[in-house]
N, CA, C and O atoms as a MOPAC input file, in Angstrom:
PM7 MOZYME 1SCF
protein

 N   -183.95300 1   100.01000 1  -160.28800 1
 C   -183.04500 1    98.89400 1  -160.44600 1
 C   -183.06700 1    97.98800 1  -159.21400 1
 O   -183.25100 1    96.77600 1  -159.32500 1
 N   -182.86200 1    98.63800 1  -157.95400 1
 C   -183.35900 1    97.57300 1  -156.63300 1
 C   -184.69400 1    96.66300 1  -156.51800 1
 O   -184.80400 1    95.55900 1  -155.98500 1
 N   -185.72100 1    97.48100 1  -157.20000 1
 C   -186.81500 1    96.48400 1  -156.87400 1
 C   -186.73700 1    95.65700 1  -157.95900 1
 O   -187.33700 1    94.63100 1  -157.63800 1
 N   -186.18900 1    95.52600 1  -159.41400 1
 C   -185.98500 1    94.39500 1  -160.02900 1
 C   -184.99000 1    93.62700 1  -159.56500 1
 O   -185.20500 1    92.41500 1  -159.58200 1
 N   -183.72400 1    94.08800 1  -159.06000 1
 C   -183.32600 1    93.20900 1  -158.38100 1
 C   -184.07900 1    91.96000 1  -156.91000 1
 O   -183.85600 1    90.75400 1  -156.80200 1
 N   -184.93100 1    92.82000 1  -156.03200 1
 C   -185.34100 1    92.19800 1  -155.08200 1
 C   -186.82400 1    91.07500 1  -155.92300 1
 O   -187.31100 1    89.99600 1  -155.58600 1
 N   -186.99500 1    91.64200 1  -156.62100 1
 C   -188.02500 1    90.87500 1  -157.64200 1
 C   -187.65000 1    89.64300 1  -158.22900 1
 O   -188.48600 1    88.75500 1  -158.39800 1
 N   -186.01200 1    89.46500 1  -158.68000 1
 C   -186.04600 1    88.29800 1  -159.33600 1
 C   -185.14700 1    87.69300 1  -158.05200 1
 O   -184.44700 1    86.72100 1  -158.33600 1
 N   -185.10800 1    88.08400 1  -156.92800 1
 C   -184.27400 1    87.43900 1  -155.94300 1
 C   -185.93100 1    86.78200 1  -155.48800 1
 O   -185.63100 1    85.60100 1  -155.31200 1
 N   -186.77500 1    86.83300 1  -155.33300 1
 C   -187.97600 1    86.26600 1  -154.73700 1
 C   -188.48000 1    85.35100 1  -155.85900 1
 O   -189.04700 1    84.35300 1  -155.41300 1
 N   -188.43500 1    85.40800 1  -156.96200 1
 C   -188.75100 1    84.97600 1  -158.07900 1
 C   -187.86800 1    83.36600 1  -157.72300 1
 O   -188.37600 1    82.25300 1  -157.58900 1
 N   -186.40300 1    83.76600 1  -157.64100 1
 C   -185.22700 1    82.43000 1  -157.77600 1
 C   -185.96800 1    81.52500 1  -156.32700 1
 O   -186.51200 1    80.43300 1  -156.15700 1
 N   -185.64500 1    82.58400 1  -155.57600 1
 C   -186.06900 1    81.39600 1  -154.02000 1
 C   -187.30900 1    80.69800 1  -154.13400 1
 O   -187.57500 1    79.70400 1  -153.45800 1
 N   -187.89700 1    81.09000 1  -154.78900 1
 C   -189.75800 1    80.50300 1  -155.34700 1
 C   -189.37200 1    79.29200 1  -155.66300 1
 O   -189.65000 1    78.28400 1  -155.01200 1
 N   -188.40000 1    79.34800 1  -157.16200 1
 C   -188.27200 1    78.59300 1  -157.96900 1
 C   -187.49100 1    77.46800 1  -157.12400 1
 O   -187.65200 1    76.25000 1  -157.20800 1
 N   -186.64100 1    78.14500 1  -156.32200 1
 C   -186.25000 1    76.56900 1  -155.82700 1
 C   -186.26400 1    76.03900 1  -154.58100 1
 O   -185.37900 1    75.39500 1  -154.01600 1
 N   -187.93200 1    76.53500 1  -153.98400 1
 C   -188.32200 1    76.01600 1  -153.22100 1
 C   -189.60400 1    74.83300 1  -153.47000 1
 O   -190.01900 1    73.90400 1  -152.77600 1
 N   -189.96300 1    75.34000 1  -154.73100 1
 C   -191.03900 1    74.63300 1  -155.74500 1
 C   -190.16200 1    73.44500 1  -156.11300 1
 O   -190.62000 1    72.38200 1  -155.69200 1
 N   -189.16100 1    73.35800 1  -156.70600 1
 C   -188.42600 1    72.40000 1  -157.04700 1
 C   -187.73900 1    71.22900 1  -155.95200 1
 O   -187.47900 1    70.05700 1  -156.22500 1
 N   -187.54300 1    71.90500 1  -154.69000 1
 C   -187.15300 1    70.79200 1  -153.94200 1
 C   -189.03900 1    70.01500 1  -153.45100 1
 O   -189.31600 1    68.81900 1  -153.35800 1
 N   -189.74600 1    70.91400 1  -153.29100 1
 C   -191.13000 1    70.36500 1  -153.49300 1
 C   -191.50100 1    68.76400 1  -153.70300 1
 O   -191.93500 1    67.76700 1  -153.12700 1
 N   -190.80900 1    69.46900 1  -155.45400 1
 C   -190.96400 1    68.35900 1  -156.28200 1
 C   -190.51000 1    67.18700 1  -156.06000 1
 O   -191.13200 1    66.13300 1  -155.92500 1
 N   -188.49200 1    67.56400 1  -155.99700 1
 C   -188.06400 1    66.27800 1  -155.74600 1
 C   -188.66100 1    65.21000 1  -154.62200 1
 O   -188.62000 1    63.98500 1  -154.73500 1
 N   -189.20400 1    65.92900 1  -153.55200 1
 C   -189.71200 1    64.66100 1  -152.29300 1
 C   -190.75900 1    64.63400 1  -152.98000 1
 O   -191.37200 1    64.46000 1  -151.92700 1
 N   -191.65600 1    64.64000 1  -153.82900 1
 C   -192.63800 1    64.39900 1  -154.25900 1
 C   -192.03600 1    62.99500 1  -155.38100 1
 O   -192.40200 1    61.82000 1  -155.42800 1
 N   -191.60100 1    63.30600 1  -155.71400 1
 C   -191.04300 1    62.52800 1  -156.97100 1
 C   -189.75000 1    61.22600 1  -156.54500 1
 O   -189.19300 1    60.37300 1  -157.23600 1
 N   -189.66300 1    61.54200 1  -155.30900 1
 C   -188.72000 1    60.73800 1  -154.69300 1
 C   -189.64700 1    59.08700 1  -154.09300 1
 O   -189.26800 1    57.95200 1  -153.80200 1
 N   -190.67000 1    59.63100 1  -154.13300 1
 C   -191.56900 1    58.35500 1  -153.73300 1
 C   -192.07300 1    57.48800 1  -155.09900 1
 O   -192.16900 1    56.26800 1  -154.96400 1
 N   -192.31100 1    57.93400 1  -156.06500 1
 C   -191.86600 1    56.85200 1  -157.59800 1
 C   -191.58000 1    56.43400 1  -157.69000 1
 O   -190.37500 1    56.49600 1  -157.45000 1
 N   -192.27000 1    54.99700 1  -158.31300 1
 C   -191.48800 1    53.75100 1  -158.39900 1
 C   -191.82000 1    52.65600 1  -157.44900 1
 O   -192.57500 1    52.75500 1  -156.48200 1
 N   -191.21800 1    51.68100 1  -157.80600 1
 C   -191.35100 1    49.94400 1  -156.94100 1
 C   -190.65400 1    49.92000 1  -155.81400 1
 O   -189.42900 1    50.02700 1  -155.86900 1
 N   -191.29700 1    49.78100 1  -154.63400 1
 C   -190.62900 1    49.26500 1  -152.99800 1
 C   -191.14800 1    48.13800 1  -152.33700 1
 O   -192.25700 1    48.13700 1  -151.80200 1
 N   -190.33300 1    47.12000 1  -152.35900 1
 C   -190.47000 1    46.06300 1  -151.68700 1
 C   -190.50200 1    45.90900 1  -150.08600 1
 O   -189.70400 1    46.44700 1  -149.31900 1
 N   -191.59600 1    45.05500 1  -149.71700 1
 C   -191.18300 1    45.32000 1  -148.16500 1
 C   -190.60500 1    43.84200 1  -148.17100 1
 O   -190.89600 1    42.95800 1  -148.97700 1
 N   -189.69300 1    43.75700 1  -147.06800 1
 C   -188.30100 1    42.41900 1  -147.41300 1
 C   -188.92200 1    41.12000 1  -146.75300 1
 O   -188.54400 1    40.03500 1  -147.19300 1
 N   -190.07800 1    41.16900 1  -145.47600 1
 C   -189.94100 1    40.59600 1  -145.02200 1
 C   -191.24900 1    39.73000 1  -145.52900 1
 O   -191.14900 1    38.50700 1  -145.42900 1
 N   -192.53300 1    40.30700 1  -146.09500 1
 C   -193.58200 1    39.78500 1  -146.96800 1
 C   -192.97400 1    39.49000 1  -148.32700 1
 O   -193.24800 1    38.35000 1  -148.70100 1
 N   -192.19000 1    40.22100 1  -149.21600 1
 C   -192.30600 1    40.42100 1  -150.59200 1
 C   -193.14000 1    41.65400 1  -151.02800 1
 O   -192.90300 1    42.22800 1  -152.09100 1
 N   -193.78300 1    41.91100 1  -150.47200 1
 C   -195.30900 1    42.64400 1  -150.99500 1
 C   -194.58400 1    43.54300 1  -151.89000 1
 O   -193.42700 1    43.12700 1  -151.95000 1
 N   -194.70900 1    44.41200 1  -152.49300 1
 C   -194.55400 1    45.27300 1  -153.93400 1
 C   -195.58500 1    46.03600 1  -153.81700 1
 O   -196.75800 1    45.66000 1  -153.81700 1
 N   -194.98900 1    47.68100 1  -153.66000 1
 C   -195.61100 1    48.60300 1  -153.85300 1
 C   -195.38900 1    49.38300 1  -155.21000 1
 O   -194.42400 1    50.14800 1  -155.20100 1
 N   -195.74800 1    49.34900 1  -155.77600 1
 C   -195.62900 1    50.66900 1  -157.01600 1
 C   -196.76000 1    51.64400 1  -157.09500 1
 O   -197.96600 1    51.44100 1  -157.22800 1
 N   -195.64000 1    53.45600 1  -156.90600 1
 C   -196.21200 1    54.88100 1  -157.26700 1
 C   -196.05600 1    55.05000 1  -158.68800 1
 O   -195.00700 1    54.93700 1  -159.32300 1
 N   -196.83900 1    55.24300 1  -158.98800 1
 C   -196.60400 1    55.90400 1  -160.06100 1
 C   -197.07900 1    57.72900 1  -160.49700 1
 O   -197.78500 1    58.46400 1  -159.80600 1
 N   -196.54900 1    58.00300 1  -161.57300 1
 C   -196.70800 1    59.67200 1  -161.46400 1
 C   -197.85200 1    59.88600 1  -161.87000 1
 O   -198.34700 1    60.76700 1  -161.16700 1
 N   -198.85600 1    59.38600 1  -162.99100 1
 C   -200.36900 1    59.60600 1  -162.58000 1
 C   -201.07000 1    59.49600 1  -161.59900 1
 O   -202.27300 1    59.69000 1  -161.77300 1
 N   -200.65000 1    59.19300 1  -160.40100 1
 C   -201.05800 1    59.01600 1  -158.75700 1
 C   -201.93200 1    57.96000 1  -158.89500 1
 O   -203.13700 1    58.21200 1  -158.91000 1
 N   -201.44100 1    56.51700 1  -159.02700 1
 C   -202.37500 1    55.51700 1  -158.95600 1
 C   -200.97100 1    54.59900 1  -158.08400 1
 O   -199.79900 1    54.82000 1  -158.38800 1
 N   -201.40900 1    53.49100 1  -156.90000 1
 C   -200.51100 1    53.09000 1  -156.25100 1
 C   -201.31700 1    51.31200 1  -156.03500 1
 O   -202.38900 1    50.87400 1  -155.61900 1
 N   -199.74700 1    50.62400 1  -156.73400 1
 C   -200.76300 1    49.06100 1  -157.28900 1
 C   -199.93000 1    48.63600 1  -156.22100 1
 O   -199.00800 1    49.35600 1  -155.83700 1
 N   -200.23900 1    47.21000 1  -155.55500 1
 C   -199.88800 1    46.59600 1  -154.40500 1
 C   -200.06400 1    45.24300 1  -155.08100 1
 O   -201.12600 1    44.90900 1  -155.60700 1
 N   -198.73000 1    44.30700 1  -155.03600 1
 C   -199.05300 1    42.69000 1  -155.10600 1
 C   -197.73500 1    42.01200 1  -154.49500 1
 O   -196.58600 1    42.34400 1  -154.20600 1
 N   -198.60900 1    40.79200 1  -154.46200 1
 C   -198.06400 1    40.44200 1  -153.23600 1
 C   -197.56900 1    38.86800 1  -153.91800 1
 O   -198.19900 1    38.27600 1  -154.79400 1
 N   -196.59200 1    38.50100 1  -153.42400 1
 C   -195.52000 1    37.00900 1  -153.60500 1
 C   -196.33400 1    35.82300 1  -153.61300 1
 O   -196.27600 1    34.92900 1  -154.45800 1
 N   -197.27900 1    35.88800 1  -152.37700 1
 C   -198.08300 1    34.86100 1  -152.20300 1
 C   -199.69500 1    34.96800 1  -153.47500 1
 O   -200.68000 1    34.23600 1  -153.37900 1
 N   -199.53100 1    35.89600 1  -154.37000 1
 C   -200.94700 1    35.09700 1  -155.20900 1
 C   -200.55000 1    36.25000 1  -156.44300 1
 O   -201.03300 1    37.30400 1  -156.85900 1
 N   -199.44500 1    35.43300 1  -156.73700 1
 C   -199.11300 1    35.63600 1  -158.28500 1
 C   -199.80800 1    35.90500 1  -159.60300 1
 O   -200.46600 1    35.07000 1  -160.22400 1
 N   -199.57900 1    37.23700 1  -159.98500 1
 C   -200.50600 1    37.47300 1  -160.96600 1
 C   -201.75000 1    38.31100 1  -160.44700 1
 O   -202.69000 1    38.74000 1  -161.11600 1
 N   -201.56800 1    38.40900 1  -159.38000 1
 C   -202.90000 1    39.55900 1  -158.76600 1
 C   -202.41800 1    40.76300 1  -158.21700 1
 O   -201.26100 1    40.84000 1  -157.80600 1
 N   -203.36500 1    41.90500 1  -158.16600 1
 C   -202.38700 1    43.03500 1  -157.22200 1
 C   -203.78000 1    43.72400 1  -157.09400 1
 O   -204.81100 1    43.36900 1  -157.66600 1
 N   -203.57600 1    45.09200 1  -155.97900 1
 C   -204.63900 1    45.44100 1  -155.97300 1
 C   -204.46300 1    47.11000 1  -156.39600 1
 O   -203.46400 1    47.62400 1  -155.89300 1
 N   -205.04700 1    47.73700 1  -156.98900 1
 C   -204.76100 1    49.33200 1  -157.39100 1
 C   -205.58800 1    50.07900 1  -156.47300 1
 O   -206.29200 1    49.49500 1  -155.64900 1
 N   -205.54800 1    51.26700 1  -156.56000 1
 C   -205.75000 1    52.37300 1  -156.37500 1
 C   -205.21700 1    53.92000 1  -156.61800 1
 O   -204.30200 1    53.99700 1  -157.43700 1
 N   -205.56500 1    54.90500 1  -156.14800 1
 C   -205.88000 1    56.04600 1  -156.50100 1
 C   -204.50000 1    56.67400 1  -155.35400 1
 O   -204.04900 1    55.79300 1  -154.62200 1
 N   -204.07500 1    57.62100 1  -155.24800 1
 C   -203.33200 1    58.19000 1  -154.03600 1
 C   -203.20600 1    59.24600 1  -154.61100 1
 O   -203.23100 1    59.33400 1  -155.83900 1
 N   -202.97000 1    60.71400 1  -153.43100 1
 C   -202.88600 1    61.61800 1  -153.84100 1
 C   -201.89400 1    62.72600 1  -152.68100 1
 O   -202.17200 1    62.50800 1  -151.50100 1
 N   -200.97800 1    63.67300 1  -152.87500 1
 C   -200.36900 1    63.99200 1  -152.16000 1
 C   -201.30500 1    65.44300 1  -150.89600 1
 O   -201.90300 1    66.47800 1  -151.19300 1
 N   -201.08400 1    64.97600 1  -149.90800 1
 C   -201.80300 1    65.72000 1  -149.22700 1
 C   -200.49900 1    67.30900 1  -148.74500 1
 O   -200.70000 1    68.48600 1  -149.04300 1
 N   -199.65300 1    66.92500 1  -148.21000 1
 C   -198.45900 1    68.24300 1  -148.80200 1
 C   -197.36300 1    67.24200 1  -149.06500 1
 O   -197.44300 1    66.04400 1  -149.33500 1
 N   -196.04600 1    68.23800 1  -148.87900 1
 C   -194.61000 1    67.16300 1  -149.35300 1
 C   -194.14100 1    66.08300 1  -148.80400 1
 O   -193.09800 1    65.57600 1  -149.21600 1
 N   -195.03300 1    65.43300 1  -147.51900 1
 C   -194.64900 1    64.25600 1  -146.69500 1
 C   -195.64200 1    63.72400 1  -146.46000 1
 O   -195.33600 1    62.80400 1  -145.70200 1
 N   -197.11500 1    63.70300 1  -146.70100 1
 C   -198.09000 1    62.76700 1  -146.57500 1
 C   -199.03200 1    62.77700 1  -148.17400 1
 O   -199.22700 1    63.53500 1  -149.12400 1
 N   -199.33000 1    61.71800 1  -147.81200 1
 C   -199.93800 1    61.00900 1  -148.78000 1
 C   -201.94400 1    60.22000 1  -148.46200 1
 O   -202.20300 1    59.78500 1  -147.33900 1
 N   -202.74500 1    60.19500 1  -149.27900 1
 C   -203.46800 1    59.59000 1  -149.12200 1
 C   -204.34700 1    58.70700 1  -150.27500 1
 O   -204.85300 1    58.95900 1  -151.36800 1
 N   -204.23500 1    57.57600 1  -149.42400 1
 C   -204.81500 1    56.47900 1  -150.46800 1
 C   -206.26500 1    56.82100 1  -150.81500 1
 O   -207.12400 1    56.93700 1  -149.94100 1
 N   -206.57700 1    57.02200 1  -152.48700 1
 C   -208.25900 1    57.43900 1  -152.08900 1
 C   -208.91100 1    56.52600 1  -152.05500 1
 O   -208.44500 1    55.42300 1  -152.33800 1
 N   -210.66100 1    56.76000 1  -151.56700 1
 C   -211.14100 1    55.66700 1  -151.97900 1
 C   -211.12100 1    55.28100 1  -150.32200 1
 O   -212.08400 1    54.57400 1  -150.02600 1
 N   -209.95700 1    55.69500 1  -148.84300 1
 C   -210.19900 1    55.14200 1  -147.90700 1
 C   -209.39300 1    56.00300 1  -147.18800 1
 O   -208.59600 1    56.78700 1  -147.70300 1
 N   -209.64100 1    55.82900 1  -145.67400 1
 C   -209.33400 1    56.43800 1  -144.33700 1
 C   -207.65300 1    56.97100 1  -144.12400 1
 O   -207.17500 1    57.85600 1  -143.41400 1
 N   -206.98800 1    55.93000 1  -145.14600 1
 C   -205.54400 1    55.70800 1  -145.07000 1
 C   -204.87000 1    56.83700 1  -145.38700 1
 O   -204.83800 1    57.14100 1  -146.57900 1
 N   -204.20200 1    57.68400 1  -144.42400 1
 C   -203.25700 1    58.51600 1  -144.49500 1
 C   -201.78900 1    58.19000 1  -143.90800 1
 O   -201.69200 1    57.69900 1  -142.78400 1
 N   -200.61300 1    58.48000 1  -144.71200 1
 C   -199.57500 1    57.76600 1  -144.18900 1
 C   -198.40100 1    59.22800 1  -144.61000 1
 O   -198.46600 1    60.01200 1  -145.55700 1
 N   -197.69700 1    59.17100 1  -143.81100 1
 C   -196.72500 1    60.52200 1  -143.81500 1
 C   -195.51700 1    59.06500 1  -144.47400 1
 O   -195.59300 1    57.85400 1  -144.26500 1
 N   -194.70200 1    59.70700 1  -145.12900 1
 C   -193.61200 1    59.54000 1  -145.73100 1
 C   -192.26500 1    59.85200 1  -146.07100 1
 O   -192.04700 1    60.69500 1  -146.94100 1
 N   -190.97200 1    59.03700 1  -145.25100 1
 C   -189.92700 1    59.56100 1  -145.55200 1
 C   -188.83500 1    58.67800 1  -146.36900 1
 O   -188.49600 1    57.58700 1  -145.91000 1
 N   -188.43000 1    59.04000 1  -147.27300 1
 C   -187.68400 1    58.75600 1  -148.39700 1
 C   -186.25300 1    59.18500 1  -148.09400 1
 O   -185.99100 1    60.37900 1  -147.94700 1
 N   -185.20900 1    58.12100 1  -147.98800 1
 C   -183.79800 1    57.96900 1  -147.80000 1
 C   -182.88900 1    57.31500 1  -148.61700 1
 O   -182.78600 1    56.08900 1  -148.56400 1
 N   -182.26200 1    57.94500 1  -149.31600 1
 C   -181.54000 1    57.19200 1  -150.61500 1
 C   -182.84600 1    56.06000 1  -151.20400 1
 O   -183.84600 1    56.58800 1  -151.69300 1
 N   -182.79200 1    54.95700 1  -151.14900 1
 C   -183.36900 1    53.67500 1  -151.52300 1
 C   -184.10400 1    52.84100 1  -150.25700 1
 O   -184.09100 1    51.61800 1  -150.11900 1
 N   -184.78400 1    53.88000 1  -149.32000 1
 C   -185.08800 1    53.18000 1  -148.67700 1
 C   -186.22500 1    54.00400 1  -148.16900 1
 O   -185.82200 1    55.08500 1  -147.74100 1
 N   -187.92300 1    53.78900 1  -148.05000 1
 C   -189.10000 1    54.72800 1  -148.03900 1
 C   -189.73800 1    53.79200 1  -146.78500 1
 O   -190.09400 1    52.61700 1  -146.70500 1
 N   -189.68600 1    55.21600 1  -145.61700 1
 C   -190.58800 1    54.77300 1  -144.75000 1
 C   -191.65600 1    55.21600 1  -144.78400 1
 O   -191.82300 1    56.34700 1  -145.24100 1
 N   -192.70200 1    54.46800 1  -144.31500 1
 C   -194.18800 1    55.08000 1  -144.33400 1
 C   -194.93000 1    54.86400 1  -142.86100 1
 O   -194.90200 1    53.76600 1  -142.30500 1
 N   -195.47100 1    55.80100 1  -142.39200 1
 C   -196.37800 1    55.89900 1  -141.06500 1
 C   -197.33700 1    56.55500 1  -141.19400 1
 O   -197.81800 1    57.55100 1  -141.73400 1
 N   -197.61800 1    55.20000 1  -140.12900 1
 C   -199.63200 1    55.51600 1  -140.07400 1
 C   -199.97700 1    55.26800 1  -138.69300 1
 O   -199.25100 1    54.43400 1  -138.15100 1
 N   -200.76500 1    55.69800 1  -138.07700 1
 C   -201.11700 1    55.55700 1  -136.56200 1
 C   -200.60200 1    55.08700 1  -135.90300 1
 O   -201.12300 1    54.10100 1  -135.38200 1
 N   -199.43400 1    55.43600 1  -135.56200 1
 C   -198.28800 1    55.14600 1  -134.59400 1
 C   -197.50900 1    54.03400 1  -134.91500 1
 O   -196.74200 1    53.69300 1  -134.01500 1
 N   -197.48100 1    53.29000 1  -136.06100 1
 C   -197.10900 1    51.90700 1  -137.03000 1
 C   -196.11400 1    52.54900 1  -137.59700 1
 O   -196.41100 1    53.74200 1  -137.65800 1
 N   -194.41700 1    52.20400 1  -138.32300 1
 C   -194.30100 1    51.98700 1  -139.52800 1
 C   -194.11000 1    50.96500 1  -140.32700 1
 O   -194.34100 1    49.79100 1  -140.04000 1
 N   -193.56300 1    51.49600 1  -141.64300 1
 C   -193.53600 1    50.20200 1  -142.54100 1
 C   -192.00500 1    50.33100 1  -143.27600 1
 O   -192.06800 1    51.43800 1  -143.81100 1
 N   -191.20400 1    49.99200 1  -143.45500 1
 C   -189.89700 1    50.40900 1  -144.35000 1
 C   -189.87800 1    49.45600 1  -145.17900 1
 O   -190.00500 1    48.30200 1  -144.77000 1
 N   -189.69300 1    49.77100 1  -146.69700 1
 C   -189.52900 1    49.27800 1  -148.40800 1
 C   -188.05100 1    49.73900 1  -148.72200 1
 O   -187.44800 1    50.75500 1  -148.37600 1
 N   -187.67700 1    48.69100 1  -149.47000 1
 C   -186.45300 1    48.51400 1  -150.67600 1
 C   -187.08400 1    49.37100 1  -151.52300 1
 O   -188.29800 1    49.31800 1  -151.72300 1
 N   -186.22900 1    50.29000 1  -152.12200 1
 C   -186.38700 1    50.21600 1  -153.99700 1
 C   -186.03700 1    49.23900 1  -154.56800 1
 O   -184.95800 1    48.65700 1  -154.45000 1
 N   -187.15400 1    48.91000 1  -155.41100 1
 C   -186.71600 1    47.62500 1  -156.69200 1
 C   -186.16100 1    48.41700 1  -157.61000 1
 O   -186.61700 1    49.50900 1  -157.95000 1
 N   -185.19000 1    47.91000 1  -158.02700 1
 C   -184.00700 1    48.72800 1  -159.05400 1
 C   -184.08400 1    47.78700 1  -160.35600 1
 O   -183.38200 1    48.03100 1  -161.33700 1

């Protein structure tokens, strides 16, 4: 009876360590504006990440991204790795000693 007990006690902590995982994974989804370009980022959950921008309407540029663990990210296709932190409605991103901070578009 103890080792099923200690069994589904390792089982639960799994489960909801997998799940907070998720949420910062899933917390980066969706449209973020940066305020001071316009520019428009959108994640989406098939891991493709489209970029357009205020100044040439009607264009954007896509790509591929893929999660490297629960706080970085990389654009494929190029060099670009950017760690990521997500705060209510507000996603910072850093890259070689740079950041960048986005709105959620709601």
């Amino acid at each position: 009876m103890k080792r099923f007990t200690k069994i589904t006690l390792v089982v639960l902590v799994a489960a909801v360590l997998l799940a907070s995982c998720a949420f910062n994974r899933n917390s980066l989804i969706g449209s973020w504006k940066e305020d001071s370009s316009g520019a428009i980022l959108q994640f989406s959950m098939d891991g493709k990440v489209i970029q357009s921008s205020p100044d040439a309407p009607g264009s954007y540029y896509a790509n591929g991204f893929q999660f490297l663990n629960d706080e970085t990210i990389t654009i494929l296709g190029t060099q670009n790795v950017f760690t990521f932190k997500v705060e209510g409605d507000t996603l910072t991103l850093y890259a070689q000693g740079q950041s960048l901070t986005l709105t959620r578009v709601k």
